[in-house]
C-alpha positions as CSV (number, residue, x, y, z in Angstrom):
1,X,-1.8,7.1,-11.5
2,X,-4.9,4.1,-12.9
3,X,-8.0,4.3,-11.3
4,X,-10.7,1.9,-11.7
5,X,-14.5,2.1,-10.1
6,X,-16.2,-1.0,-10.4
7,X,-19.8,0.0,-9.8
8,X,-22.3,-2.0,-11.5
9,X,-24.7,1.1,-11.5
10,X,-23.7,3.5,-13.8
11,X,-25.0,6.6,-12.3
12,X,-23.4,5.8,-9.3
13,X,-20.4,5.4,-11.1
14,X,-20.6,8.6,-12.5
15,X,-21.4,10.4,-9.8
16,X,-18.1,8.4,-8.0
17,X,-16.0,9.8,-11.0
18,X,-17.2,13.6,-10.6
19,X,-16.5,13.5,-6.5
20,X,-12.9,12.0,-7.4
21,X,-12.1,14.9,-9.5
22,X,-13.8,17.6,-7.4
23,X,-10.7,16.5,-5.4
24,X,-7.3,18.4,-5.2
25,X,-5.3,15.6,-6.5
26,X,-8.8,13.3,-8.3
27,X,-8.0,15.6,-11.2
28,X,-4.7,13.6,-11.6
29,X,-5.8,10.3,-11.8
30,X,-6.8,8.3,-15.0
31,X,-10.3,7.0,-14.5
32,X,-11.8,3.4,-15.9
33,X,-14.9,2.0,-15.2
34,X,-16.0,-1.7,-15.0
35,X,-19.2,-3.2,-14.1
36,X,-18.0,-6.8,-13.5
37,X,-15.5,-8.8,-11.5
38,X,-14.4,-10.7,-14.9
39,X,-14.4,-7.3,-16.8
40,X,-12.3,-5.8,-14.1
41,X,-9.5,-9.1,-14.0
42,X,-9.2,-8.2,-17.9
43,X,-8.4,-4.4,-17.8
44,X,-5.8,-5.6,-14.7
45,X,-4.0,-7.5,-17.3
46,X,-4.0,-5.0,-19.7
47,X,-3.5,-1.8,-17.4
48,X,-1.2,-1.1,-14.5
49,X,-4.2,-0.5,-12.0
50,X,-2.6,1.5,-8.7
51,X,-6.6,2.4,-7.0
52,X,-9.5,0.5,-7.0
53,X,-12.8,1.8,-5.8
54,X,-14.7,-1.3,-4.9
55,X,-18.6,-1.6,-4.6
56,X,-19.3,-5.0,-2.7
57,X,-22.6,-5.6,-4.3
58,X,-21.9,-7.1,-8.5
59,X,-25.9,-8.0,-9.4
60,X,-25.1,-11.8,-8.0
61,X,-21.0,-10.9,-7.5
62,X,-19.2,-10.2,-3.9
63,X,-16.8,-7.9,-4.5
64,X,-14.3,-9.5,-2.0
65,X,-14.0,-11.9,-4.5
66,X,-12.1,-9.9,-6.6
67,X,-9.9,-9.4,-3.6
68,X,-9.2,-12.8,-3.1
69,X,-8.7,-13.8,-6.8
70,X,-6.1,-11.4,-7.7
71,X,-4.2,-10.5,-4.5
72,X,-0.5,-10.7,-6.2
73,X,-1.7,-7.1,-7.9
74,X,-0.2,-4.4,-6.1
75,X,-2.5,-1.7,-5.8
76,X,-4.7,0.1,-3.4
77,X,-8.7,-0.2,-2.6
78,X,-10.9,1.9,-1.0
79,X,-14.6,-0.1,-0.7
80,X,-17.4,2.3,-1.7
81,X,-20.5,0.4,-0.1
82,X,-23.9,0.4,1.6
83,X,-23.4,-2.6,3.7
84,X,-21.2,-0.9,6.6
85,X,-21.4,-4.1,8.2
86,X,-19.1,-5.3,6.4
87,X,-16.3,-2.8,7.3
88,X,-14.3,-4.9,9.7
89,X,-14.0,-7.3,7.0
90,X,-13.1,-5.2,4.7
91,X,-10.1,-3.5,6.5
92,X,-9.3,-7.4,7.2
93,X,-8.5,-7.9,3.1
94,X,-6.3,-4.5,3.7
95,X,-8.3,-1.6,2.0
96,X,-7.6,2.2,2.6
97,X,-10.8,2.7,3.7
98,X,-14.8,2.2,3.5
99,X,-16.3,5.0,2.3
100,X,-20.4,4.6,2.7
101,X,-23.3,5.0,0.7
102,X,-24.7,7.5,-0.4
103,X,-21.5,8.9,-1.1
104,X,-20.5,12.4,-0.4
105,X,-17.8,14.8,-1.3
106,X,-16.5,15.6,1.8
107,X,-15.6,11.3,2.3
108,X,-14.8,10.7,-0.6
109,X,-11.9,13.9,0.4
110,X,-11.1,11.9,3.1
111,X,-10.5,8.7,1.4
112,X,-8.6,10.1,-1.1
113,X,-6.3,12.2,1.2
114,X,-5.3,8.6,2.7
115,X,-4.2,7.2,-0.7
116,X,-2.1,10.2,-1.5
117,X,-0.9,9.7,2.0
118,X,0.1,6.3,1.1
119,X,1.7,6.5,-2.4
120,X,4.4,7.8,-3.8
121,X,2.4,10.4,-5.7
122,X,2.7,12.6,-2.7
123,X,6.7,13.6,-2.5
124,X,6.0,14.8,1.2
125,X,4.8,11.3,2.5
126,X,5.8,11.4,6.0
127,X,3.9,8.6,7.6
128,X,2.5,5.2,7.3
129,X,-0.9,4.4,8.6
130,X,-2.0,1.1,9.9
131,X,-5.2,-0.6,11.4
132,X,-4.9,-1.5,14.9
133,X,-8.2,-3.3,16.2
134,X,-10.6,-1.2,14.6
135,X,-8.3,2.2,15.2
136,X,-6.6,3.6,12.5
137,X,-3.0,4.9,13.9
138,X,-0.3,7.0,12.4
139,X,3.2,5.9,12.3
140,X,6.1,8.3,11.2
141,X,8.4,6.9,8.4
142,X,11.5,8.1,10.0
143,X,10.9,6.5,13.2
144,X,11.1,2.8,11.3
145,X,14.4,1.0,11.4
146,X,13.6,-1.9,8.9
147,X,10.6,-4.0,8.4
148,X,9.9,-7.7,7.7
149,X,7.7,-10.6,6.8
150,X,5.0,-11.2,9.5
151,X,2.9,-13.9,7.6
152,X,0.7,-12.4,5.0
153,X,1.3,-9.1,6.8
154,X,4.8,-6.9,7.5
155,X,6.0,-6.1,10.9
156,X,7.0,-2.7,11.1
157,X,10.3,-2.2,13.7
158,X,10.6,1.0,15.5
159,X,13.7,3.2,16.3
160,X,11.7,2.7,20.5
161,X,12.0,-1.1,19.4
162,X,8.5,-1.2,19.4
163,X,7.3,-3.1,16.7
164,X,3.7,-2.9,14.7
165,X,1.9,-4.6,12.1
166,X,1.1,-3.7,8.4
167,X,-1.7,-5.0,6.7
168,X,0.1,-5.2,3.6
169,X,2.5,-7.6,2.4
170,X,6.2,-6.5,2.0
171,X,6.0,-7.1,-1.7
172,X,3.1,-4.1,-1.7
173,X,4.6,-2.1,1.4
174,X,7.8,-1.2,-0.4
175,X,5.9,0.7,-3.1
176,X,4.1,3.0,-0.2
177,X,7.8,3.8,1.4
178,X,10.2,6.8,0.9
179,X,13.2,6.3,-1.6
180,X,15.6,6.3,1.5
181,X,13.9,2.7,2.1
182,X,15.0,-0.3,0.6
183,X,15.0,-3.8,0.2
184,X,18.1,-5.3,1.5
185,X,17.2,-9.7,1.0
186,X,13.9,-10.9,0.2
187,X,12.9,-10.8,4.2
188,X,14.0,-7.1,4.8
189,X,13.7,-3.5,3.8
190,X,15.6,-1.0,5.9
191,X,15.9,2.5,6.5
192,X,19.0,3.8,4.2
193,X,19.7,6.3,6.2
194,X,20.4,4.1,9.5
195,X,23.1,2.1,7.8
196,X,26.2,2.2,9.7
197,X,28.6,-0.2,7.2
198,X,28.3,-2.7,4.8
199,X,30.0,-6.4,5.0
200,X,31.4,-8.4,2.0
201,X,32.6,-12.1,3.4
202,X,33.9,-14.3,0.7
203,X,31.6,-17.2,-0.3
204,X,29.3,-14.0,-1.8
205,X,27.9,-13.1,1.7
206,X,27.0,-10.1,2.4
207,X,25.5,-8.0,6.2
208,X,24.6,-4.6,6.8
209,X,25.4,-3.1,10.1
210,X,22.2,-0.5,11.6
211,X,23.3,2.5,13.5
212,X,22.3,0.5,17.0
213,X,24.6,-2.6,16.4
214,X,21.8,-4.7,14.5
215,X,23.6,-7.3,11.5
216,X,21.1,-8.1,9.1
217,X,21.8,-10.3,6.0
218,X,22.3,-8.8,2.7
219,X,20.8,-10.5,-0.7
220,X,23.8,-11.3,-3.1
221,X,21.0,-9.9,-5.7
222,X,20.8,-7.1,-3.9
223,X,24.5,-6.2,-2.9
224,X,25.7,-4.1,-5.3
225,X,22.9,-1.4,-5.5
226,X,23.0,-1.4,-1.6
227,X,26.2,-0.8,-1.7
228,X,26.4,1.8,-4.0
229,X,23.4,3.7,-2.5
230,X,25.5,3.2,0.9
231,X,28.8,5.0,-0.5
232,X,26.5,8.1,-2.1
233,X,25.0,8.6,1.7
């Protein structure tokens, strides 16, 4: 897994780097450093960038403007930061978390424990965690029946029927979920596992069945590795 800190001050980029490799799983992740928002757009189109610690404060660069220029990237930010007034923002554009200046080893633990929550790195991931108001609430993967497009955000539908929203797009959400997940049509990634049969209508439509009676449309693009993955259950 890439990691980039863009920190403008190089000791505090150093001392960023040693806290994210005092952690458990820190010592896994390949580190670059950047001290500008232009510097940083160039290593993203040379790198596959998966973390970005962000400082906010570039000499006369916002870093939210790195936020907003490149937001098709999929990848994962945690703001490191001294303006804590700016934390609702921030969890508006999506990040992680906001992890405050000075920083210390026991936050930057925590903020790290959330991204290996939310990736793939961590074979265990069990849950999904989402920002409601300014709490931060747990959602367990195996309660969610299928998500969807919500704007730029994804609503998450539960097995209670409740449904909640994801600040990150489906494009971004489907790298954070379980292999038993998958994208079904370009409006809907379902739960494999709740399945019940698969459809094939001449005219090359296609519908999945859910275990509650749900029909959702299948992709033609997306048919026949559905429907493989659906025999193999």
């Amino acid at each position: 897994m890439n990691a980039l800190i863009l920190e403008d001050e190089r000791s505090s980029a150093i001392r960023l780097a040693k806290l994210i490799v005092n952690h458990e799983n820190g010592k896994n992740l390949q580190l670059y450093f950047s001290e500008s928002i232009s510097e940083t757009e160039k290593i993203f189109t040379e790198k596959t960038i998966d973390l970005l610690f962000l400082d906010l404060q570039l000499n006369s660069e916002d870093g939210f403007d790195l936020l907003k220029r490149i937001v098709s990237e999929s990848f994962y930010t945690v703001i490191v930061s001294a303006f804590t007034d700016r934390a609702i923002e921030a969890y508006n554009y999506g990040v992680l978390d906001f992890v405050p200046k000075p920083v210390f080893q026991e936050r930057v633990n925590q903020a790290l424990d959330r991204v290996f929550v939310n990736t793939r790195l961590d074979s265990k991931t069990k849950v999904l965690i989402i920002k409601n108001r300014s709490v931060l609430e747990t959602i367990k993967v195996e309660h969610i029946v299928y998500l969807q497009p919500a704007g730029r955000y994804t609503e998450i539908v539960l097995d209670t029927g409740k449904k909640k929203l994801h600040s990150l797009p489906l494009e971004k959400i489907i790298k954070i979920l379980p292999d038993n997940f998958e994208r079904v049509h370009r409006s809907y990634i379902v739960n494999l596992d709740l399945i019940k049969k698969v459809f094939s209508y001449t005219g090359t439509k296609y519908e999945i069945e859910l275990n509650d009676g749900l029909i959702l449309p299948m992709g033609r693009s997306y048919a026949k590795k559905i429907k493989l993955l659906f025999a193999n259950k």
